[in-house]
C-alpha positions as CSV (number, residue, x, y, z in Angstrom):
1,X,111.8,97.5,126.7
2,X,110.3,101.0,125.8
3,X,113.3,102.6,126.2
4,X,115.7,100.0,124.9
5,X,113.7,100.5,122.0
6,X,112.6,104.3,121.6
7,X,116.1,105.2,123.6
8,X,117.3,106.7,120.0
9,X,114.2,108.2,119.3
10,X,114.1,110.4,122.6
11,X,118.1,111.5,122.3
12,X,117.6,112.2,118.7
13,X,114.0,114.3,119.8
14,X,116.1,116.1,122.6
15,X,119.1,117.1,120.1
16,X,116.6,118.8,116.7
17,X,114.7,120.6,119.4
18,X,118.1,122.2,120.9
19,X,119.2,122.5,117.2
20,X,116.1,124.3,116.0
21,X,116.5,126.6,119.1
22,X,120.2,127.6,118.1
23,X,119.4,128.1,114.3
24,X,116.0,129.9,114.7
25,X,115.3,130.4,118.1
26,X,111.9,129.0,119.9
27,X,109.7,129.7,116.1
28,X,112.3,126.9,114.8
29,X,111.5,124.9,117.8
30,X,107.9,125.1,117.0
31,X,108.7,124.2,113.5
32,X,110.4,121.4,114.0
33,X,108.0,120.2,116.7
34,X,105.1,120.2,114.4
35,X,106.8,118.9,111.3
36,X,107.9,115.6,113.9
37,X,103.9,115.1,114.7
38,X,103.3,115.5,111.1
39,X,105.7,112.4,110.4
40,X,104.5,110.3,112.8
41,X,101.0,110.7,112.0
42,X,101.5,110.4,108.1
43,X,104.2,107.4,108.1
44,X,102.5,105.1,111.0
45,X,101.4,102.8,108.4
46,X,104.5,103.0,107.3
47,X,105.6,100.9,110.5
48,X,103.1,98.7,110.5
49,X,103.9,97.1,107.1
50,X,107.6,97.5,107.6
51,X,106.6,95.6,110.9
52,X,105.5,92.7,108.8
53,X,108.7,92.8,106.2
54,X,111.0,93.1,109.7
55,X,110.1,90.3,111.5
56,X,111.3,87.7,108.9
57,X,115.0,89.3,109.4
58,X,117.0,88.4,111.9
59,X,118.0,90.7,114.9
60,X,121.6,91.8,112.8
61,X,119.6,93.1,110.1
62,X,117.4,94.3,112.2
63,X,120.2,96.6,113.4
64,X,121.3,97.5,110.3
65,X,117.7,98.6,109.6
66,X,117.6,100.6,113.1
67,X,121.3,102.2,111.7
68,X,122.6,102.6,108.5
69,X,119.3,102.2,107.3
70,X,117.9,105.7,109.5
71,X,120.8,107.7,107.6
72,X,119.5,106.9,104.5
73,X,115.9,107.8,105.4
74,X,116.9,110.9,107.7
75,X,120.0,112.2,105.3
76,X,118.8,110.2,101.8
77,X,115.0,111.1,102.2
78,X,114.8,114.0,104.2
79,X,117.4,116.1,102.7
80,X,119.3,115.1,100.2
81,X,116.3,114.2,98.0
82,X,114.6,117.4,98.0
83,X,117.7,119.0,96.8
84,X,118.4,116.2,93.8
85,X,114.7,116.8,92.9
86,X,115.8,120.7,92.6
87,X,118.7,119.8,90.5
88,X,117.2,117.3,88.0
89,X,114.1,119.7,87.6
90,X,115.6,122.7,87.3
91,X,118.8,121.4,85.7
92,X,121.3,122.5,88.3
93,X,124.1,121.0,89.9
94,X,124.0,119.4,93.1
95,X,125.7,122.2,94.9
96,X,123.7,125.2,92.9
97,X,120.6,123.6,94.7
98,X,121.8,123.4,97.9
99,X,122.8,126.7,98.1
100,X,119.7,127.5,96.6
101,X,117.6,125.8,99.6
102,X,119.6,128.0,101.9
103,X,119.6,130.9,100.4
104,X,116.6,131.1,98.3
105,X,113.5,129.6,100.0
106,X,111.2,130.7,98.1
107,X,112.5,129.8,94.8
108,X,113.7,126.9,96.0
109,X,109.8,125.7,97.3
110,X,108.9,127.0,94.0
111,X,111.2,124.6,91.7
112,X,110.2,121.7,94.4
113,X,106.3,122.5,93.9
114,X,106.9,122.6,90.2
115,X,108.5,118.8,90.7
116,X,105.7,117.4,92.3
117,X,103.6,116.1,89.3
118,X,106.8,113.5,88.9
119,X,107.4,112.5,92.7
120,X,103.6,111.6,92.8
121,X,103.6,109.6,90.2
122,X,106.8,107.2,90.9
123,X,105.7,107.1,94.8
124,X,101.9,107.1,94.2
125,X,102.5,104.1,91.9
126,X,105.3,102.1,93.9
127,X,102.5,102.0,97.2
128,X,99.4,101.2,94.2
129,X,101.1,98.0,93.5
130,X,101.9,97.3,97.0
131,X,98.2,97.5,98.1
132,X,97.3,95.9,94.8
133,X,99.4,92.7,95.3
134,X,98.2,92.2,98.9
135,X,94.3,92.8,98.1
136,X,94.2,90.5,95.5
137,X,96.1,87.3,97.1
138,X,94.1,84.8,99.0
139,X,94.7,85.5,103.1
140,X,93.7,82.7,105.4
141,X,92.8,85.5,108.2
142,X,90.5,88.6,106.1
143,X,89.3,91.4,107.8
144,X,86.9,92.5,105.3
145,X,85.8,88.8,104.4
146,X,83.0,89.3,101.8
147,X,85.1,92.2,99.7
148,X,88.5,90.2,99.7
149,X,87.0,86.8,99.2
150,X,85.7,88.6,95.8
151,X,89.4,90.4,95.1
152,X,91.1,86.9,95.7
153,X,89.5,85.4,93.1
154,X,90.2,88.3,90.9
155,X,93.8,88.1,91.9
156,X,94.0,84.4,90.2
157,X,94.1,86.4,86.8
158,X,98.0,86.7,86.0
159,X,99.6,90.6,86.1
160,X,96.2,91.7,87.1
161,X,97.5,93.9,89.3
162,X,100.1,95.4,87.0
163,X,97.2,96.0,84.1
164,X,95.5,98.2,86.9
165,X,98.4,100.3,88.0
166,X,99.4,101.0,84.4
167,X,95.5,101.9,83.9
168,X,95.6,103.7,86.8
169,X,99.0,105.4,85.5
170,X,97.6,106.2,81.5
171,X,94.7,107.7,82.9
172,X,96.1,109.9,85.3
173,X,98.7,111.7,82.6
174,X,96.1,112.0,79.9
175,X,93.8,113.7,82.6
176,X,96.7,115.8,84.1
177,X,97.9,117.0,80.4
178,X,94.7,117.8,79.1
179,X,93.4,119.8,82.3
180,X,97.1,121.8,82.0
181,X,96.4,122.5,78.4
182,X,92.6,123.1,79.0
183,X,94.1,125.9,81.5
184,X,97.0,127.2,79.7
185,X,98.9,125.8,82.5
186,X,102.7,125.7,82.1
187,X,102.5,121.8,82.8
188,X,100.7,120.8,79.7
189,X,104.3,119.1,78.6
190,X,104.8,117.1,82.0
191,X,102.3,114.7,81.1
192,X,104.8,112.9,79.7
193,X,107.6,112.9,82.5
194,X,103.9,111.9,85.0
195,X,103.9,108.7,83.0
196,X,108.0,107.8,82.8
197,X,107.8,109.0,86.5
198,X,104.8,106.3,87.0
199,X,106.5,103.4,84.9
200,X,109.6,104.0,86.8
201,X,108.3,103.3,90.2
202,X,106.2,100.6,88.3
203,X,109.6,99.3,87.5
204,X,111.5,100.1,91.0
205,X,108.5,98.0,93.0
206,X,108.9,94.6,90.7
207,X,112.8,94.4,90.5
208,X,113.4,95.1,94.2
209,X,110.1,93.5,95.2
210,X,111.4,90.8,92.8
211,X,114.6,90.0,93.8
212,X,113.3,90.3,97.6
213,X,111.1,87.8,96.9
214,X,113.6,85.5,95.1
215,X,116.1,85.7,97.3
216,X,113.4,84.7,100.4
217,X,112.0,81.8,98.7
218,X,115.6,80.2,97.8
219,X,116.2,80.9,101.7
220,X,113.1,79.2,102.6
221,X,114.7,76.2,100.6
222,X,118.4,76.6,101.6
223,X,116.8,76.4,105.2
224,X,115.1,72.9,104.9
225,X,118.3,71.8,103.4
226,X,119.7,73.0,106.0
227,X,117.9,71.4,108.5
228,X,118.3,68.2,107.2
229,X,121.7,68.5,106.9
230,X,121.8,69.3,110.9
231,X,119.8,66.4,111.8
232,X,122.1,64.1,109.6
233,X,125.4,66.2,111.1
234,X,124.1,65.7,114.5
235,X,123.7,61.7,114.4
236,X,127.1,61.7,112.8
237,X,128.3,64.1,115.1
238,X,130.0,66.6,113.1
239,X,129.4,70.3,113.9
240,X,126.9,72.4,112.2
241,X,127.2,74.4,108.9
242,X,125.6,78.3,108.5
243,X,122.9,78.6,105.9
244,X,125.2,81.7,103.8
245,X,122.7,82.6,101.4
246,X,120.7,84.4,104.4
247,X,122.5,87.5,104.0
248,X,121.8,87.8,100.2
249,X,118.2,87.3,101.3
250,X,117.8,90.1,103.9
251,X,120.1,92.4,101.9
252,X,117.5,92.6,99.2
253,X,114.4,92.8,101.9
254,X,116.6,95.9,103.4
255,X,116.6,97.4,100.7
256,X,112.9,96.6,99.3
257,X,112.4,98.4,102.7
258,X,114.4,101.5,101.9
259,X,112.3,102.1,98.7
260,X,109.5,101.6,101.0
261,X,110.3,104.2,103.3
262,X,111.0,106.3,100.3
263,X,107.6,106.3,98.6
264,X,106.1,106.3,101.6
265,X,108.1,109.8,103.2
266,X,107.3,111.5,100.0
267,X,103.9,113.1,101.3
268,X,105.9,113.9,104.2
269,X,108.1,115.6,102.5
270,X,105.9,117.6,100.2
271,X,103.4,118.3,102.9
272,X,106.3,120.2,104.9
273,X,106.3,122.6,102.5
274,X,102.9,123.6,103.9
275,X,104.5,124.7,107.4
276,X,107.8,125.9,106.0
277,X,110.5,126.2,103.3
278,X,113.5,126.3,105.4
279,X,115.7,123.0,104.4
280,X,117.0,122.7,108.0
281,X,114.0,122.6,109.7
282,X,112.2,120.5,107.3
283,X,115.2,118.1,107.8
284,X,115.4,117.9,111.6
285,X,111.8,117.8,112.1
286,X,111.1,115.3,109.7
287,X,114.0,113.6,110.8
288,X,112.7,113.4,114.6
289,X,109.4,111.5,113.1
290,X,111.5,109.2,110.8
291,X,113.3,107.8,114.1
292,X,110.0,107.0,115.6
293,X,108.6,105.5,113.2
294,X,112.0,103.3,112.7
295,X,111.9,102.4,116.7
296,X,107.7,102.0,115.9
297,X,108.7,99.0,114.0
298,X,111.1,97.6,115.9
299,X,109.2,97.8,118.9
300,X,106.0,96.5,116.9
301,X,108.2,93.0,115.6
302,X,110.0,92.3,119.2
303,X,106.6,92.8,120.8
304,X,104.5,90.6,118.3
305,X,101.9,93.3,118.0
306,X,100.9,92.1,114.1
307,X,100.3,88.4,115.6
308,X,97.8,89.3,118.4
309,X,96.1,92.0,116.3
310,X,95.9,90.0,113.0
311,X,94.4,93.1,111.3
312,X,96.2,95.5,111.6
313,X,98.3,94.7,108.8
314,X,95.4,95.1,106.6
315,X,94.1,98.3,107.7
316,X,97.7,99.4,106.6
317,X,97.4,98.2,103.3
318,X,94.3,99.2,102.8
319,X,96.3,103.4,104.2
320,X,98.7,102.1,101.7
321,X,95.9,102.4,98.1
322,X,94.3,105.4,99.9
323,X,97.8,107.0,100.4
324,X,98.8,106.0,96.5
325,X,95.3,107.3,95.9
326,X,96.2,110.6,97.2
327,X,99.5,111.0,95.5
328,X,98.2,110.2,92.4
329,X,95.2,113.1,93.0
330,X,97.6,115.0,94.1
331,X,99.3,115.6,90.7
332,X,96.7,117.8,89.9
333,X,94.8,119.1,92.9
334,X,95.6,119.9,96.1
335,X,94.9,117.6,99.3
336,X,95.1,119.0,103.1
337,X,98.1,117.1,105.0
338,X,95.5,116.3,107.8
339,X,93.1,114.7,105.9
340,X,96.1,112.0,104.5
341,X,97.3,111.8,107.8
342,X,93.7,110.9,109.2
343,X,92.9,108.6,106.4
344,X,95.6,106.5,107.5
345,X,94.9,106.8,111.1
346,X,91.4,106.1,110.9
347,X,92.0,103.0,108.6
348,X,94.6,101.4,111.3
349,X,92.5,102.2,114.6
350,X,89.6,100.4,113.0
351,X,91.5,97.4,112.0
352,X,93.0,97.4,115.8
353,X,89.5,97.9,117.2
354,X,88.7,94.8,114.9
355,X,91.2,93.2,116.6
356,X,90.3,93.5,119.8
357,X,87.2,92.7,119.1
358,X,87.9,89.6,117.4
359,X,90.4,88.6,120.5
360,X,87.7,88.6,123.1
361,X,85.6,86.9,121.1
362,X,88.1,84.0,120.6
363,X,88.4,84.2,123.8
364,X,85.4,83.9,124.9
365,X,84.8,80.7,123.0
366,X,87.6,79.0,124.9
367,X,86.5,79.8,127.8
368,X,82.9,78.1,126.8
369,X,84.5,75.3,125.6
370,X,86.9,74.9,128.7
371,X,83.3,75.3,131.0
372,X,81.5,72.6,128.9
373,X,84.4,70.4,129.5
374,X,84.5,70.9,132.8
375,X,80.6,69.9,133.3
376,X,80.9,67.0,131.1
């Protein structure tokens, strides 16, 4: 099962490690290596809410995620993005900046630096609302009962969570442009493209959310129709009819999960910068940690991991408004890669441990109840 399912994963490993070698000898390999771990550890929160979005596809899309959906994120994300971002920021053409990111590192990593203010804002706000929309609904199983309890029932207040994000948003381009200005920076006129950058991933999250979440709910009822429709075709023996509008349906959850993946590898991306400024290596090595967490999530649906540790999708969630946290904090100071990294991990290993904790105790109580059973 582990290898039917991380089988991609290892080849994919084995070929950027021999690629880094050939382009920059065994300091690329090091490179690469490093900027994989990086990935992983950043983005495995990433898999366990993807995890969640996954299982309600069937094993086709599931495919298509696992396929065309790793070009986008290895090709789309990893390195054509960082090159658009060059272009529209510095106002050069598509091939200018790719020449640029091979030929001129430094300016390059300069112009993408320079960017950053913007990418926070439309990826910091895309994972706010996500964590803002599951904190404030009503769960049957909570992890941190008291604390959401108290969020559910502010969650009953229609577009709460939208009036925080955009408060979240205003605040965080008044602060950045009056700190610029206070300093003389050279960014004193981007607190303007901070907030269009902000309302656009605003925007991005509630139409594809949206339509994801349309096009579920009309399969939910399409399949009860459905299934009445079989029972009657059976007792009048006619054959069985397909339920079409599934494909509209999962379509719009893929690609809810490609914007996903998006916000989510933008730390990745701008935290590679850290280790280096070469555009190949940044690409293969963050490449190598895309794959496994892809496979992650796979491997964490066919498995039913998120149904026998029912928390770990909330220690996720809960990486997800510290992550969007960090983006947005990161518009105008600098955070250590390690610490976002750890913030997540930390977050998820103590909603497993919960977990665990909260099987053996369920446990336990069935096996007291099966022993007073027994003597009665």
């Amino acid at each position: 099962m582990v290898l039917k399912t991380f089988g991609w994963s290892f080849a994919v490993t084995a070929l950027g490690l021999v690629a880094a070698i050939f382009y920059g000898g065994w300091a690329a390999f090091g490179v690469v290596a490093i900027l994989s771990v990086l990935e992983i550890s950043l983005s495995f929160d990433n898999a366990v809410v993807n995890a969640g979005i996954l299982k309600k596809m069937n094993a086709f899309w599931q495919k298509i995620f696992l396929t065309i959906g790793i070009l986008i994120a290895v090709f789309g994300m990893r390195l054509v993005f960082p090159v658009v971002i060059v272009a529209i920021s510095a106002s050069l053409g598509p091939i200018e900046a790719a020449d640029l990111a091979l030929t001129d590192k430094d300016r390059y990593q300069e112009l993408v630096t320079d960017a950053h203010p913007s990418i926070a804002a439309f990826g910091g706000m895309f994972l706010l609302m996500i964590f803002l929309d599951f904190i404030f609904e009503d769960r049957e199983i909570k992890w941190l009962a008291p604390l959401e309890r108290a969020l559910a029932k502010l969650g009953k207040v229609d577009m709460l969570s939208v009036c925080i994000a955009l408060i979240v948003l205003l605040v965080s381009a008044i602060t950045f442009g009056a700190r610029a200005h206070q300093h003389g920076g050279t960014h004193a006129d981007k607190a303007e493209t901070v907030l269009l950058s902000g309302i656009a991933g605003l925007i991005t999250y509630l139409v594809v959310g949206g339509l994801s979440g349309f096009f579920e709910d009309k399969l939910e009822e399409e399949e009860e129709r459905e299934h009445e429709a079989e029972e009657a075709a059976e007792r009048a023996g006619k054959p069985k009819s397909a339920v079409k509008l599934a494909g509209k349906a999962a379509f719009f959850m893929f690609l809810y999960l490609e914007v996903l993946d998006a916000s989510f590898s933008f730390d990745g991306v701008i935290g590679a910068f850290a280790i280096t400024n070469d555009i190949v290596l940044m690409a293969l090595g963050l490449g190598i940690g895309a794959m496994y967490v892809r496979s992650l999530t796979v491997y964490l649906v066919r498995e039913g991991t998120l149904d026998d540790y029912v928390y770990l999708e909330h220690g996720a969630h809960y990486a997800i408004g510290a992550l969007a946290a960090v983006l947005l904090v990161t518009i105008q100071y600098e955070i250590n890669e390690f610490i976002t990294g750890m913030i997540g991990v930390v977050l998820i290993g103590a909603s497993f441990w919960s977990s665990v904790r909260r099987n053996k105790r369920l446990a336990a109580e069935g096996s007291g109840e099966s022993t007073r059973a027994a003597a009665s």
